[in-house]
Structures are given as C-alpha cells and as structure tokens.
KOLDOSE-870165 format. One line per 8 residues: number of its first residue (from 1); their letters; for each residue x, y, z of N, C-alpha, C. Coordinates in steps of 0.1 Angstrom, whole numbers. Layout:
# KOLDOSE-870165
NUM) a) X:Y:Z:X:Y:Z:X:Y:Z; ... .
//
This chain:
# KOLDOSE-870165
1) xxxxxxxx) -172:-194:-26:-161:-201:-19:-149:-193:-21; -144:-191:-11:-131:-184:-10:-116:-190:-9; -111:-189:-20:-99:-204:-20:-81:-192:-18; -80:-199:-9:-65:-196:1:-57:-207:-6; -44:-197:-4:-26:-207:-10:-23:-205:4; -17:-216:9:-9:-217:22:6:-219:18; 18:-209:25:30:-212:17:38:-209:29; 44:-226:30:57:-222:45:64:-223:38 .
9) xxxxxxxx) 76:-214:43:87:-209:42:101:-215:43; 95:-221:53:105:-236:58:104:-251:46; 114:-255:49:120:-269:36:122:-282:46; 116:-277:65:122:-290:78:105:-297:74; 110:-310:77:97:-321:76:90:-320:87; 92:-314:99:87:-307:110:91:-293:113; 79:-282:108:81:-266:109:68:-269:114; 70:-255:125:60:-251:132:53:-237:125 .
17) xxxxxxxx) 63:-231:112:55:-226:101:44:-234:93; 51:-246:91:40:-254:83:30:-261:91; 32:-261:101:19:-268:109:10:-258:114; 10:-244:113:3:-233:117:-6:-231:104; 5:-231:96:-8:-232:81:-16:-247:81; -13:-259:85:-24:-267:87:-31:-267:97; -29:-259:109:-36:-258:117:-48:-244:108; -44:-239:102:-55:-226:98:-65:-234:86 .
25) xxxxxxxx) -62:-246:82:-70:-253:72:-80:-264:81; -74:-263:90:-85:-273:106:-97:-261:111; -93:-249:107:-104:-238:115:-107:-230:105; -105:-234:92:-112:-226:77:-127:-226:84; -130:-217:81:-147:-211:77:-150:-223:69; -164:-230:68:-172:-238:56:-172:-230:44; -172:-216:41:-171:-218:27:-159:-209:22; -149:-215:32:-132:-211:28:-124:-223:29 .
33) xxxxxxxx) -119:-223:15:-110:-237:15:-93:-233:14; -84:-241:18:-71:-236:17:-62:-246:13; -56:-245:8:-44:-256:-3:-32:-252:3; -23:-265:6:-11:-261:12:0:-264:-2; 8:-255:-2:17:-251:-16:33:-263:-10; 32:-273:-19:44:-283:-15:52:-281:-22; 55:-272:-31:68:-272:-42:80:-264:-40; 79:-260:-30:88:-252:-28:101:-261:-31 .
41) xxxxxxxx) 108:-267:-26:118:-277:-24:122:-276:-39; 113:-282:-45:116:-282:-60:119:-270:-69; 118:-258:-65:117:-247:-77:127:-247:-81; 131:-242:-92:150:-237:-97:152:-226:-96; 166:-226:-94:173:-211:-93:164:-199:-99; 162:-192:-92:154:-179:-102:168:-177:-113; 163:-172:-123:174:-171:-138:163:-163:-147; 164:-147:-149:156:-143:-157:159:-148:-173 .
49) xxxxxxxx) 167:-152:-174:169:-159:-186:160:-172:-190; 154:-175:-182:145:-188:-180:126:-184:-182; 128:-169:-178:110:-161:-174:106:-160:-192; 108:-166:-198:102:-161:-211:92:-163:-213; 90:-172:-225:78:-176:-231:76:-185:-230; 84:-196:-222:80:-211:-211:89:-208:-204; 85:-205:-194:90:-209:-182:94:-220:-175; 101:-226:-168:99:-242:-164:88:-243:-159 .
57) xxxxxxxx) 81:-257:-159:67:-260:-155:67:-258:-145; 75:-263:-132:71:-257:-123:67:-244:-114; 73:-236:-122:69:-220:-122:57:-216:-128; 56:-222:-141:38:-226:-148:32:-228:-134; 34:-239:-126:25:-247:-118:23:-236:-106; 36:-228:-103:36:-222:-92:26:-210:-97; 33:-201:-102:11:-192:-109:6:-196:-110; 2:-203:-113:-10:-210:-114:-22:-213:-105 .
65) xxxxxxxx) -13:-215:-93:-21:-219:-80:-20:-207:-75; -12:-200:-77:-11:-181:-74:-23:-174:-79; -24:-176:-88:-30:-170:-93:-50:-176:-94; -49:-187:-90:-63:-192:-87:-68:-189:-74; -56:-188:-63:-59:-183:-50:-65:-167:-48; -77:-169:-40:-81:-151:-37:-76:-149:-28; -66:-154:-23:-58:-146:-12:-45:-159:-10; -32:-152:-4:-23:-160:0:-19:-160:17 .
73) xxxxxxxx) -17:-172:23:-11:-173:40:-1:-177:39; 9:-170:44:24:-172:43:29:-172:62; 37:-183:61:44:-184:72:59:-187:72; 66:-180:74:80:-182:70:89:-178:83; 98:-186:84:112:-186:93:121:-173:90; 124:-169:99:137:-159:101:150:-167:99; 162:-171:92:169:-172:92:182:-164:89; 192:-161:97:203:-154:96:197:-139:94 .
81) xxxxxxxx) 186:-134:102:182:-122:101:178:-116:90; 174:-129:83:165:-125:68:156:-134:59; 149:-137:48:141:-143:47:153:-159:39; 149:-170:41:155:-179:38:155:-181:22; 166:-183:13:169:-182:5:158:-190:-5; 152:-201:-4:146:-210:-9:132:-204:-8; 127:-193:0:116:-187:-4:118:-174:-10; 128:-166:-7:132:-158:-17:130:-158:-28 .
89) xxxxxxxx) 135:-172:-35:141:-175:-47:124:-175:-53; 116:-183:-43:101:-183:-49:95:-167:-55; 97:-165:-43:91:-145:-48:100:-139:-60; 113:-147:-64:115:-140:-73:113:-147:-86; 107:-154:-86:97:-161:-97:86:-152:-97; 79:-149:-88:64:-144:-94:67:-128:-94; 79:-124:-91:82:-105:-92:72:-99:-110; 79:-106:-116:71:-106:-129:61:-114:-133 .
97) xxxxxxxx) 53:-121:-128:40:-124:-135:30:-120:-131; 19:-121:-141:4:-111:-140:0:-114:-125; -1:-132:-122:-7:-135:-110:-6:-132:-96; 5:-122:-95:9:-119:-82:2:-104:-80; 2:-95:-90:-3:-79:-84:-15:-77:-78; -15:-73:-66:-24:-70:-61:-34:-81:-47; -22:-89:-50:-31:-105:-45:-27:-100:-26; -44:-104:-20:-39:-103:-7:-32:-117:3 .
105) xxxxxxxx) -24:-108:14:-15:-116:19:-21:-114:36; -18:-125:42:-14:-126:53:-5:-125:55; 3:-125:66:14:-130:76:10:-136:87; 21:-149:90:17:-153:102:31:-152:105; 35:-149:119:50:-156:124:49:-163:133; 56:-172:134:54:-178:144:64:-178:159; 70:-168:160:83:-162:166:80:-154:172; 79:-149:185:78:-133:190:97:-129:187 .
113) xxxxxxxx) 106:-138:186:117:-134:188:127:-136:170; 117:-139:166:121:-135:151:117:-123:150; 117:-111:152:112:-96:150:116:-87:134; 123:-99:129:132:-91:110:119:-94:105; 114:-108:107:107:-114:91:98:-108:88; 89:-103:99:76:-99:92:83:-87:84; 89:-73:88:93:-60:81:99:-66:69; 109:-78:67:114:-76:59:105:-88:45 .
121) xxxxxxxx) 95:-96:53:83:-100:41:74:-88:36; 70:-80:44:61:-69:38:69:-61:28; 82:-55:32:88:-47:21:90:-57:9; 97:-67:7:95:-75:-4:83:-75:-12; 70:-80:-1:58:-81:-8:47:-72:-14; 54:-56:-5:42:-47:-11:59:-38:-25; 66:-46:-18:76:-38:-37:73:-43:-48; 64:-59:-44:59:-67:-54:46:-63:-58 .
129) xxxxxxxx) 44:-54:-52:26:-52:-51:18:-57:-47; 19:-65:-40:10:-78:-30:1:-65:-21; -12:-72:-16:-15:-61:-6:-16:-69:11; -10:-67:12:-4:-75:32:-17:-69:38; -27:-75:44:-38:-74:52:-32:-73:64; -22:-63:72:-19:-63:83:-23:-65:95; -39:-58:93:-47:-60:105:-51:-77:108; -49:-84:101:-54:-99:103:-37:-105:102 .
137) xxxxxxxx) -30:-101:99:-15:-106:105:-13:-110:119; -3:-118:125:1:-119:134:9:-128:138; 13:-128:151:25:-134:156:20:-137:168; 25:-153:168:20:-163:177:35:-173:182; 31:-167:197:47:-172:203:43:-192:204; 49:-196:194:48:-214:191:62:-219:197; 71:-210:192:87:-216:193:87:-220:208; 91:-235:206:94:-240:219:75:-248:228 .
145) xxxxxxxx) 66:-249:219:55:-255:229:58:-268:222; 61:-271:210:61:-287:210:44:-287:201; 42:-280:199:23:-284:191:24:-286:176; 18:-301:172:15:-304:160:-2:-288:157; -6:-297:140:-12:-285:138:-30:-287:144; -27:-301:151:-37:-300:162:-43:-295:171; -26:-294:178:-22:-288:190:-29:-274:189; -22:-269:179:-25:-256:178:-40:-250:171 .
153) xxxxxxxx) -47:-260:165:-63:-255:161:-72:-259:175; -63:-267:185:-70:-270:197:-69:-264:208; -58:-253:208:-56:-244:220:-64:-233:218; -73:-231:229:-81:-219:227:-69:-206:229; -60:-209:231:-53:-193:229:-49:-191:213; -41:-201:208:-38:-202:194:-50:-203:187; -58:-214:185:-66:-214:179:-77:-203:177; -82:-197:184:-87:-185:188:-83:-175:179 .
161) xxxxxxxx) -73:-171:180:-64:-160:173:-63:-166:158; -57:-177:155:-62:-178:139:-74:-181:134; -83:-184:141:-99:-181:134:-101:-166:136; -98:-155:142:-103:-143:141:-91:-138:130; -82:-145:132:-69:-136:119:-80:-143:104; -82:-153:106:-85:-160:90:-100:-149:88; -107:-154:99:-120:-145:93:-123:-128:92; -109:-121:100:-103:-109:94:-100:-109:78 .
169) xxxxxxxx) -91:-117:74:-86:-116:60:-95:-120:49; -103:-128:54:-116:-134:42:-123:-118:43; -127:-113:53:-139:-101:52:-127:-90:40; -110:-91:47:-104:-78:36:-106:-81:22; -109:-99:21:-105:-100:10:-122:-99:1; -130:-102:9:-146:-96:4:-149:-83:0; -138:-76:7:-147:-62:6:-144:-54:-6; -133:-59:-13:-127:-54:-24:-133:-57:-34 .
//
C-alpha cells in the first residue's frame, strides 16, 4: 500500500486547491491511500528557537504524517506572486527535520494563470531536498469552472489527467 499526504495550501473553507486534492483521493488506485493534512491553520510561527528537543506538538504531529507518507500532493495558491505565508511558514518547520529529505512531491496547480507557484514551490522544495516528480506534475485550468471535488474526479478532462498524474507518481515513487 502506497500512503500519500495531501497538503492545500489554501486556509478558504472552499479552495479549489483543496478540492483537487479530494478529488485525487476519489481516483486513488486500490492499493493507494491518501490522507488530507488539516493543520495547517493551526501551526505556529516558525521560531528556530522552538526546533529543539520538543518541538510544539503540532510540529511532532506535522512529521510525523510527513514522514509516514511515501510520497507528498501539494496544491497551493499563488498569492501576491508568491507562495502564501501560512504554507511557507509549514515548509519552514520541516527545513530541518529527518522526515522531509528526499520525500517525493507532486505539484498540482490549479491556475494556468498563476505561472510563479509552481517555479517558486520547486525551488523551495528541491533547496529542501524534496524530489518534485515533475513528469506527473501539472496544471489544470479549474479557476473559474465552479467544480466541487466531484466535479472534478467526474470530468473526463480533469479527472483523466489526475489519474494518469497519480499513477505517474506512484510508479516514480515505486521505482526507487
């Protein structure tokens, strides 16, 4: 079994980042499971003064599921031509711990007209050492259809393209 962290980027009670990662848990493979990561909202301030020898729990909690996951799906918002502060602040929690090196990534965007995020998630994530499965990345023009994450496991154009992106990234993440 192949276990996926799903992590939007977005903090809105309706993202069309976060419904693309529940749409990619509607068209998981049978023996690929995927967990959607809800803490974001809650993390605290990154404070390397804080990374020691306890960490706040919820930074425990956040490796944790990082680090149980064989691979990560990240969907995140362009805001103000850069990555939004409250996911930032996540990546700079895991810059230093064991669980993050080497762990594979997706990207999804959901933007053709957000054109910063992906460049500027990959440079973050391979400075982190993450390895970005680029070939199984992609960008899926959503902004503006109005689709829950049904909508979108039910449209043969969308849906289509994240079952070949997911079962792209399961084979990168097999072959290793």
């Amino acid at each position: 079994m192949t276990k996926l962290l799903a992590i939007s980027g977005s903090l809105r009670t309706v993202s069309m980042n976060t419904s693309v990662l529940e749409a990619c848990m509607k068209l998981a493979p049978a023996d690929v499971s995927i967990a959607l990561y809800k803490g974001l909202a809650g993390l605290p301030p990154f404070n390397p003064d804080l990374d020691g020898d306890s960490p706040p729990k919820k930074i425990v909690a956040l490796r944790k599921q990082v680090g149980a996951a064989d691979g990560l799906i990240i969907s995140c918002p362009e805001y103000a031509h850069g990555i939004p502060g409250s996911f930032k602040n996540m990546l700079d929690w895991l810059v230093s711990c064991v669980e993050f090196p080497e762990k594979p990534v997706l990207l999804i965007n959901t933007s053709p007209q957000s054109e910063r995020i992906t460049p500027l998630l990959m440079e973050v994530l391979m400075t982190m050492s993450a390895r970005v499965v680029i070939n199984a990345s992609l960008t899926l023009p959503l902004k503006g259809k109005k689709l829950d994450a049904d909508g979108i496991a039910k449209s043969k154009e969308f849906g289509g393209q994240l079952r070949d992106s997911l079962a792209g990234f399961v084979d990168a993440i097999n072959a290793v």
